[in-house]
N, C-alpha and C positions, 0 to 999 in steps of 0.2 A: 234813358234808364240809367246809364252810369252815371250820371249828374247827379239823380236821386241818390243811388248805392254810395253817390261821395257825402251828401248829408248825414246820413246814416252810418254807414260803415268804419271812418274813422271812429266811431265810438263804440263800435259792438262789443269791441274786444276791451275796452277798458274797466267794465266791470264784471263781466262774465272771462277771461283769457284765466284768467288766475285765481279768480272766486275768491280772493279774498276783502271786500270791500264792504263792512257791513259795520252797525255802530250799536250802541245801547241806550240806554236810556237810564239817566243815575237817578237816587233820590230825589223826593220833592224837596223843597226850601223849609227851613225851621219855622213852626209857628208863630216862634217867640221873640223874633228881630225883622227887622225889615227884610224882605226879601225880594228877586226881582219879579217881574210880571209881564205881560204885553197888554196892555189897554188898547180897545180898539172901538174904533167911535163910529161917525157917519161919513166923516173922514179926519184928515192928521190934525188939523186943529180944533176940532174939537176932541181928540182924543187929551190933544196938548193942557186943554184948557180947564179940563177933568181931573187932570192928574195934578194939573197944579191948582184948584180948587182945593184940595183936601192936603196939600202938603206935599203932597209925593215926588222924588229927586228925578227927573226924567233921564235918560241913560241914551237911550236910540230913538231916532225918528224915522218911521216902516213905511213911508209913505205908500210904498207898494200893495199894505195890504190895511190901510189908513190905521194906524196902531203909532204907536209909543211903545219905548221899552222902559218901566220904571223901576223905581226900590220904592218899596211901601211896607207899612207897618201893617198888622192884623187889621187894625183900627181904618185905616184910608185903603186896604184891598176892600173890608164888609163893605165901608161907604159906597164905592165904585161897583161894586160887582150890584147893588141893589138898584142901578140903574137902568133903565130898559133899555136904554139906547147905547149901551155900553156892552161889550165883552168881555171879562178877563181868564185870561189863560196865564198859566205857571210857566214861566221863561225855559222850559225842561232842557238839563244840560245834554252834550252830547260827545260821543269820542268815536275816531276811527278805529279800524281793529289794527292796524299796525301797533307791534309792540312799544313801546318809549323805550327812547334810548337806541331805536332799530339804526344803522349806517345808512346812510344816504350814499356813500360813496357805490357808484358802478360797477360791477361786477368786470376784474379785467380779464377773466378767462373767454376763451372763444364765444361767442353770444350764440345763441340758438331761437330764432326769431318763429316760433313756431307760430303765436300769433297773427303773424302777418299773411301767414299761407292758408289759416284754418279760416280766417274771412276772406279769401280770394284778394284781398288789396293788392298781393305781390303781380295780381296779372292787370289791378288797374294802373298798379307803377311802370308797366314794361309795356302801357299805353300813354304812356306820359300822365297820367291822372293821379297828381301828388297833395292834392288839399291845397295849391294856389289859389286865392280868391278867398278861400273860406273864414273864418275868423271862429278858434273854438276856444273858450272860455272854462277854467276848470276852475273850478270853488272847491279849496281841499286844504293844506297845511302851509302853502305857500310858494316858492320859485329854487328848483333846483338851482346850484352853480355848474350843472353842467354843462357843455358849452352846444352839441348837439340840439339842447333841447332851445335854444333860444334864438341858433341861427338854423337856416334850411339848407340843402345841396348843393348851393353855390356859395357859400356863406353868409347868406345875403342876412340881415338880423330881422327876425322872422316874430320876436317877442315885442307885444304893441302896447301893452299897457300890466300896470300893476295896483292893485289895491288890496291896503291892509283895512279888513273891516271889522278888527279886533279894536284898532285905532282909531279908526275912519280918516284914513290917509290914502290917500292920492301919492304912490310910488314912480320917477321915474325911472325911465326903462332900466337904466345901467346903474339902480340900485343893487346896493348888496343884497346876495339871494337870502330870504328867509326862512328856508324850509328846514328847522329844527325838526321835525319829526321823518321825515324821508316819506310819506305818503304820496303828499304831492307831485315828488320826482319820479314816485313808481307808476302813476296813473299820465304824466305827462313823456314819460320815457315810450311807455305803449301807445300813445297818442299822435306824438312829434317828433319823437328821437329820428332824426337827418342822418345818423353814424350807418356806417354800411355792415352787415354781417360780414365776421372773418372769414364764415365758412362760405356762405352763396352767395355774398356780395351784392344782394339784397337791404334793403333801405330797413331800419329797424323798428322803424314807427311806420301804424296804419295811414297818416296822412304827413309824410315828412316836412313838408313845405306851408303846412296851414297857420294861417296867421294865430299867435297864442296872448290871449288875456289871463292872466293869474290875478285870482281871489283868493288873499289867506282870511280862515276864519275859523281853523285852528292852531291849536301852541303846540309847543317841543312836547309836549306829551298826548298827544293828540285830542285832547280835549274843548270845545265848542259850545256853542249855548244857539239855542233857537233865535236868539236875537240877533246874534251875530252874522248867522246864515245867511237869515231876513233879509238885512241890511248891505248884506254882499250882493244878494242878488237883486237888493232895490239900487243897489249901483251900477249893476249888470245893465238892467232894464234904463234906466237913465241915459247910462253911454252905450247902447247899443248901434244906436246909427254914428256915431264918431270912430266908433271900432270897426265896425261891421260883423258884429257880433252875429254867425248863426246857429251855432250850436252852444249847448252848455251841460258840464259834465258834473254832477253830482254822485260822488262814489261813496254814500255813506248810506244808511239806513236806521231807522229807529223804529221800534215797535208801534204800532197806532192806537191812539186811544181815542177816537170818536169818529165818525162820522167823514171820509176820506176832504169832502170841501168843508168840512168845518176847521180843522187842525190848521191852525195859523202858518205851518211851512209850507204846506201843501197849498193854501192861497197863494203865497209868493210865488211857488212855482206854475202854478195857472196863470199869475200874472203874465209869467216869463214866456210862456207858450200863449197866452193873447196876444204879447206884443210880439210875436213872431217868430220866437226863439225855440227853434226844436231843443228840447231837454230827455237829455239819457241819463237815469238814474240806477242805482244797484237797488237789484229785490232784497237784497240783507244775506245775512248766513242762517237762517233758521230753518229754511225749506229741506225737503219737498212737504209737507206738512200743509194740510187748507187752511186758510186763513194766516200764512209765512211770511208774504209780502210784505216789507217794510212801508212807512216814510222817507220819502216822498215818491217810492216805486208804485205804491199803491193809487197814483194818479194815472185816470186812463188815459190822459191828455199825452201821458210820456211815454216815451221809449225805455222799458222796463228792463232789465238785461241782467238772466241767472248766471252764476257760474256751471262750468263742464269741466266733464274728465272723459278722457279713452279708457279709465281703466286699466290702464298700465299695458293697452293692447298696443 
Protein backbone atom coordinates (compact mmCIF):
# COMPACT_ATOMS: atom_id res chain seq x y z
CA UNK A 1 0.00 0.00 0.00
CA UNK A 2 2.55 2.61 0.72
CA UNK A 3 4.47 1.63 -2.56
CA UNK A 4 1.30 2.61 -4.39
CA UNK A 5 0.58 5.97 -2.08
CA UNK A 6 4.62 6.70 -3.34
CA UNK A 7 3.46 6.53 -7.03
CA UNK A 8 0.78 8.71 -6.45
CA UNK A 9 1.25 10.90 -3.63
CA UNK A 10 4.39 12.72 -4.74
CA UNK A 11 2.09 14.38 -7.19
CA UNK A 12 -1.05 15.01 -5.39
CA UNK A 13 -0.01 17.98 -4.21
CA UNK A 14 1.49 19.49 -7.16
CA UNK A 15 -1.39 20.70 -8.85
CA UNK A 16 -4.07 20.68 -6.42
CA UNK A 17 -1.67 22.32 -2.97
CA UNK A 18 -1.88 25.66 -4.46
CA UNK A 19 -4.44 25.48 -7.31
CA UNK A 20 -2.70 27.62 -9.22
CA UNK A 21 -1.90 25.59 -12.35
CA UNK A 22 -4.00 26.06 -15.13
CA UNK A 23 -3.53 27.55 -19.03
CA UNK A 24 -5.60 29.08 -21.89
CA UNK A 25 -5.93 28.58 -24.96
CA UNK A 26 -4.89 31.87 -27.51
CA UNK A 27 -6.09 32.67 -30.98
CA UNK A 28 -6.24 30.45 -34.00
CA UNK A 29 -3.45 31.24 -36.73
CA UNK A 30 -4.08 33.93 -39.45
CA UNK A 31 -5.76 32.77 -42.46
CA UNK A 32 -3.56 34.69 -44.70
CA UNK A 33 0.18 33.31 -44.00
CA UNK A 34 1.34 30.27 -43.38
CA UNK A 35 0.50 28.92 -40.20
CA UNK A 36 1.44 25.96 -37.99
CA UNK A 37 -0.62 22.64 -37.92
CA UNK A 38 -0.20 19.03 -36.76
CA UNK A 39 -0.56 16.50 -39.62
CA UNK A 40 -1.30 13.29 -38.68
CA UNK A 41 -1.28 10.18 -40.86
CA UNK A 42 -1.24 6.40 -40.45
CA UNK A 43 1.92 6.95 -39.10
CA UNK A 44 5.07 9.54 -38.95
CA UNK A 45 6.17 8.95 -42.47
CA UNK A 46 3.56 9.07 -44.07
CA UNK A 47 2.56 12.08 -42.18
CA UNK A 48 6.15 13.31 -43.31
CA UNK A 49 5.55 12.52 -46.94
CA UNK A 50 2.03 14.58 -47.07
CA UNK A 51 3.32 17.41 -45.81
CA UNK A 52 6.17 17.46 -48.10
CA UNK A 53 4.08 16.53 -51.03
CA UNK A 54 2.38 19.81 -51.11
CA UNK A 55 5.27 22.10 -49.96
CA UNK A 56 4.81 22.35 -46.48
CA UNK A 57 8.12 23.21 -44.02
CA UNK A 58 7.99 20.45 -41.46
CA UNK A 59 8.75 21.84 -37.74
CA UNK A 60 8.41 18.49 -35.30
CA UNK A 61 8.17 15.03 -35.74
CA UNK A 62 5.29 13.50 -33.05
CA UNK A 63 6.06 10.16 -33.67
CA UNK A 64 4.12 9.54 -30.46
CA UNK A 65 1.02 10.20 -31.82
CA UNK A 66 2.31 9.62 -35.83
CA UNK A 67 1.91 13.48 -36.69
CA UNK A 68 4.24 16.07 -38.05
CA UNK A 69 4.33 19.47 -36.85
CA UNK A 70 4.24 21.90 -40.08
CA UNK A 71 3.82 25.65 -41.51
CA UNK A 72 1.39 25.64 -44.35
CA UNK A 73 -0.30 27.94 -46.32
CA UNK A 74 -4.21 28.10 -46.68
CA UNK A 75 -3.62 26.50 -50.05
CA UNK A 76 -1.37 23.04 -48.82
CA UNK A 77 -3.56 23.04 -45.13
CA UNK A 78 -7.19 22.55 -47.92
CA UNK A 79 -4.94 20.06 -49.83
CA UNK A 80 -4.01 17.91 -46.65
CA UNK A 81 -7.08 18.25 -44.67
CA UNK A 82 -9.10 16.70 -48.04
CA UNK A 83 -7.41 13.55 -47.41
CA UNK A 84 -9.04 10.73 -45.58
CA UNK A 85 -6.23 9.28 -44.36
CA UNK A 86 -4.91 12.40 -42.96
CA UNK A 87 -5.88 14.68 -39.70
CA UNK A 88 -5.17 18.12 -39.36
CA UNK A 89 -5.46 19.97 -36.19
CA UNK A 90 -4.33 23.87 -35.44
CA UNK A 91 -0.97 23.58 -33.55
CA UNK A 92 -3.29 25.78 -30.50
CA UNK A 93 -0.75 27.82 -28.45
CA UNK A 94 -0.66 27.59 -24.93
CA UNK A 95 0.67 29.45 -21.50
CA UNK A 96 0.90 28.60 -17.89
CA UNK A 97 -0.88 30.90 -15.42
CA UNK A 98 2.18 31.94 -13.65
CA UNK A 99 2.55 35.54 -14.23
CA UNK A 100 5.81 36.72 -16.68
CA UNK A 101 8.36 38.14 -15.26
CA UNK A 102 7.17 36.19 -11.72
CA UNK A 103 10.97 35.53 -9.43
CA UNK A 104 12.04 32.34 -9.45
CA UNK A 105 14.19 33.16 -6.55
CA UNK A 106 12.97 30.95 -3.09
CA UNK A 107 11.27 32.41 -0.71
CA UNK A 108 13.93 33.14 2.35
CA UNK A 109 11.54 33.53 5.14
CA UNK A 110 10.73 30.45 7.38
CA UNK A 111 8.97 28.00 4.96
CA UNK A 112 5.61 26.62 5.95
CA UNK A 113 5.33 23.13 4.24
CA UNK A 114 1.82 22.76 4.72
CA UNK A 115 1.75 20.54 1.63
CA UNK A 116 3.57 17.91 2.90
CA UNK A 117 1.39 17.21 6.08
CA UNK A 118 -2.09 17.71 4.00
CA UNK A 119 -0.95 14.53 1.86
CA UNK A 120 0.23 12.51 4.82
CA UNK A 121 3.93 12.27 2.92
CA UNK A 122 5.46 13.75 6.25
CA UNK A 123 4.57 10.29 7.93
CA UNK A 124 5.84 8.30 4.81
CA UNK A 125 9.23 10.41 5.48
CA UNK A 126 9.55 9.47 9.19
CA UNK A 127 9.10 5.75 7.53
CA UNK A 128 11.96 6.25 5.45
CA UNK A 129 9.81 6.51 2.21
CA UNK A 130 11.44 9.38 0.29
CA UNK A 131 10.73 8.84 -3.51
CA UNK A 132 14.28 6.79 -3.92
CA UNK A 133 13.77 4.55 -6.92
CA UNK A 134 11.28 6.67 -8.44
CA UNK A 135 11.97 8.74 -11.49
CA UNK A 136 9.19 11.87 -11.90
CA UNK A 137 9.52 13.84 -14.99
CA UNK A 138 7.95 17.32 -15.02
CA UNK A 139 7.04 18.96 -18.41
CA UNK A 140 6.56 22.78 -17.53
CA UNK A 141 9.02 25.87 -18.05
CA UNK A 142 12.19 24.27 -17.34
CA UNK A 143 15.07 23.46 -14.46
CA UNK A 144 15.27 25.69 -11.38
CA UNK A 145 18.97 26.80 -10.19
CA UNK A 146 18.01 25.79 -6.95
CA UNK A 147 20.23 23.68 -5.45
CA UNK A 148 17.56 21.47 -3.30
CA UNK A 149 15.67 20.75 -6.10
CA UNK A 150 18.36 18.73 -7.98
CA UNK A 151 20.31 17.03 -5.39
CA UNK A 152 18.38 14.81 -2.52
CA UNK A 153 19.17 14.37 1.60
CA UNK A 154 22.44 13.31 1.32
CA UNK A 155 23.28 15.46 -1.48
CA UNK A 156 23.48 12.91 -3.54
CA UNK A 157 22.59 14.72 -7.45
CA UNK A 158 19.28 13.35 -7.68
CA UNK A 159 18.54 15.47 -11.38
CA UNK A 160 18.94 12.63 -14.22
CA UNK A 161 18.34 14.27 -17.38
CA UNK A 162 17.30 17.42 -19.21
CA UNK A 163 15.55 18.28 -22.40
CA UNK A 164 14.64 21.37 -24.24
CA UNK A 165 11.77 20.42 -26.55
CA UNK A 166 11.33 24.16 -27.62
CA UNK A 167 14.85 23.14 -29.44
CA UNK A 168 14.78 19.62 -29.42
CA UNK A 169 18.05 19.36 -27.32
CA UNK A 170 19.20 16.88 -25.30
CA UNK A 171 20.56 18.97 -21.89
CA UNK A 172 23.30 17.70 -19.75
CA UNK A 173 22.74 17.46 -16.41
CA UNK A 174 25.03 20.33 -15.14
CA UNK A 175 23.56 22.65 -17.71
CA UNK A 176 22.72 25.92 -16.92
CA UNK A 177 19.11 26.02 -15.49
CA UNK A 178 16.56 27.37 -17.86
CA UNK A 179 13.73 28.19 -16.00
CA UNK A 180 12.91 31.89 -17.08
CA UNK A 181 9.48 31.96 -16.01
CA UNK A 182 9.69 30.22 -12.35
CA UNK A 183 6.72 27.69 -13.06
CA UNK A 184 8.90 24.96 -13.22
CA UNK A 185 10.64 25.53 -9.91
CA UNK A 186 7.21 26.11 -8.28
CA UNK A 187 5.85 22.58 -9.26
CA UNK A 188 9.44 21.01 -8.86
CA UNK A 189 10.07 22.80 -5.23
CA UNK A 190 6.48 20.90 -4.21
CA UNK A 191 7.77 17.79 -5.74
CA UNK A 192 11.47 17.35 -4.74
CA UNK A 193 12.70 20.34 -2.78
CA UNK A 194 15.41 17.93 -0.18
CA UNK A 195 15.69 21.51 2.09
CA UNK A 196 14.45 20.79 5.49
CA UNK A 197 11.59 23.24 7.11
CA UNK A 198 12.87 25.90 9.55
CA UNK A 199 10.15 25.40 11.47
CA UNK A 200 9.37 21.27 11.83
CA UNK A 201 12.45 20.31 10.23
CA UNK A 202 10.47 18.33 7.88
CA UNK A 203 11.69 17.66 4.34
CA UNK A 204 9.93 20.29 2.02
CA UNK A 205 9.09 18.33 -0.87
CA UNK A 206 6.44 15.37 -1.08
CA UNK A 207 9.07 12.95 -2.60
CA UNK A 208 12.65 14.47 -1.52
CA UNK A 209 14.88 11.88 -2.94
CA UNK A 210 12.93 11.00 -6.32
CA UNK A 211 15.06 10.87 -9.29
CA UNK A 212 13.97 14.28 -11.39
CA UNK A 213 13.62 14.55 -15.52
CA UNK A 214 12.99 18.10 -16.56
CA UNK A 215 11.11 18.95 -19.98
CA UNK A 216 11.01 22.70 -20.89
CA UNK A 217 8.39 23.38 -23.28
CA UNK A 218 7.66 26.55 -22.16
CA UNK A 219 9.54 30.31 -22.61
CA UNK A 220 10.23 33.14 -19.97
CA UNK A 221 6.69 34.20 -20.49
CA UNK A 222 5.19 31.08 -20.04
CA UNK A 223 3.99 30.52 -23.33
CA UNK A 224 3.86 26.92 -25.25
CA UNK A 225 2.24 25.45 -28.38
CA UNK A 226 0.81 21.91 -28.57
CA UNK A 227 3.62 20.90 -30.50
CA UNK A 228 5.97 21.46 -28.45
CA UNK A 229 4.37 19.61 -25.51
CA UNK A 230 3.75 16.65 -28.05
CA UNK A 231 7.38 16.44 -28.66
CA UNK A 232 8.33 16.65 -25.01
CA UNK A 233 6.55 13.86 -24.09
CA UNK A 234 7.37 11.92 -27.32
CA UNK A 235 10.95 12.26 -25.68
CA UNK A 236 9.60 11.27 -22.28
CA UNK A 237 8.17 8.12 -23.78
CA UNK A 238 11.31 7.35 -25.96
CA UNK A 239 13.72 7.53 -22.81
CA UNK A 240 11.73 6.21 -20.37
CA UNK A 241 13.33 3.02 -19.64
CA UNK A 242 17.03 4.89 -19.76
CA UNK A 243 15.52 7.04 -16.93
CA UNK A 244 13.36 5.09 -15.30
CA UNK A 245 10.67 7.38 -15.88
CA UNK A 246 7.33 6.64 -13.64
CA UNK A 247 5.53 9.33 -13.10
CA UNK A 248 4.87 12.40 -15.14
CA UNK A 249 3.65 15.88 -14.15
CA UNK A 250 1.73 18.00 -16.33
CA UNK A 251 0.62 21.33 -14.52
CA UNK A 252 -1.11 23.03 -17.17
CA UNK A 253 -4.62 23.00 -18.60
CA UNK A 254 -6.53 24.20 -21.79
CA UNK A 255 -10.03 24.32 -22.51
CA UNK A 256 -11.18 21.07 -24.81
CA UNK A 257 -12.39 21.39 -27.97
CA UNK A 258 -13.49 17.86 -29.16
CA UNK A 259 -13.84 14.72 -28.33
CA UNK A 260 -11.35 13.92 -25.17
CA UNK A 261 -9.23 10.89 -27.58
CA UNK A 262 -9.45 12.94 -30.51
CA UNK A 263 -7.46 16.28 -29.26
CA UNK A 264 -3.96 15.44 -30.38
CA UNK A 265 -2.36 16.35 -26.55
CA UNK A 266 -4.59 14.07 -25.07
CA UNK A 267 -3.11 11.13 -27.57
CA UNK A 268 0.32 11.86 -26.49
CA UNK A 269 -0.69 11.56 -23.16
CA UNK A 270 -2.40 8.07 -23.46
CA UNK A 271 0.62 7.24 -25.26
CA UNK A 272 2.46 8.11 -22.06
CA UNK A 273 0.10 6.02 -19.76
CA UNK A 274 0.26 2.95 -22.46
CA UNK A 275 3.85 2.85 -22.12
CA UNK A 276 3.60 2.80 -18.52
CA UNK A 277 3.96 6.13 -17.25
CA UNK A 278 1.43 7.21 -14.58
CA UNK A 279 0.48 10.95 -15.52
CA UNK A 280 -1.02 13.70 -13.02
CA UNK A 281 -2.44 16.45 -14.75
CA UNK A 282 -4.05 19.86 -13.34
CA UNK A 283 -8.01 20.00 -13.91
CA UNK A 284 -7.35 23.88 -14.90
CA UNK A 285 -8.70 27.05 -12.88
CA UNK A 286 -12.30 27.15 -14.27
CA UNK A 287 -14.25 24.79 -11.93
CA UNK A 288 -16.36 23.92 -9.99
CA UNK A 289 -18.58 24.44 -13.05
CA UNK A 290 -19.67 20.93 -15.31
CA UNK A 291 -18.00 20.45 -18.00
CA UNK A 292 -14.45 22.63 -16.24
CA UNK A 293 -12.01 20.09 -16.66
CA UNK A 294 -9.12 21.01 -18.76
CA UNK A 295 -6.77 19.29 -21.26
CA UNK A 296 -5.10 16.90 -20.78
CA UNK A 297 -7.13 16.52 -17.10
CA UNK A 298 -10.04 15.58 -19.01
CA UNK A 299 -8.20 12.02 -19.69
CA UNK A 300 -9.61 9.19 -17.71
CA UNK A 301 -6.41 7.32 -18.06
CA UNK A 302 -4.85 10.20 -15.72
CA UNK A 303 -4.49 11.14 -12.33
CA UNK A 304 -6.74 14.43 -12.42
CA UNK A 305 -5.89 16.71 -9.54
CA UNK A 306 -8.26 20.11 -8.38
CA UNK A 307 -6.95 22.66 -6.40
CA UNK A 308 -8.22 23.15 -2.24
CA UNK A 309 -8.60 25.53 0.33
CA UNK A 310 -9.62 25.40 4.24
CA UNK A 311 -11.24 28.48 3.91
CA UNK A 312 -9.12 30.41 5.99
CA UNK A 313 -10.24 27.81 8.88
Amino acid sequence: MLHRQLKAKPLLALAGALGLLGATLLTSPSAESPSSYLIQGTDLAAAKAAVQAVGGEITHELGVIRAVGARLTPAQQTQLKASAALRVYVNSPLETAKKPNQSTEPDSSPSKTAHVSVVAADQLHAEGITGAGVTLAVLDSGLSFYDPIKRGTDDQLKLLAQYDATTDQALPVWAEPNDANGHATHVQSISVNSELDSDTGTYQGIAPNAGLVAVKAFDANGQGSYADVIRGIDWLVANKDSHGIRVLNLSFSAPPQSHYWDDPLNQAVMAAWQAGITVVASAGNLGPDPQSIGVPGNVPYVITVGAMTDNYT
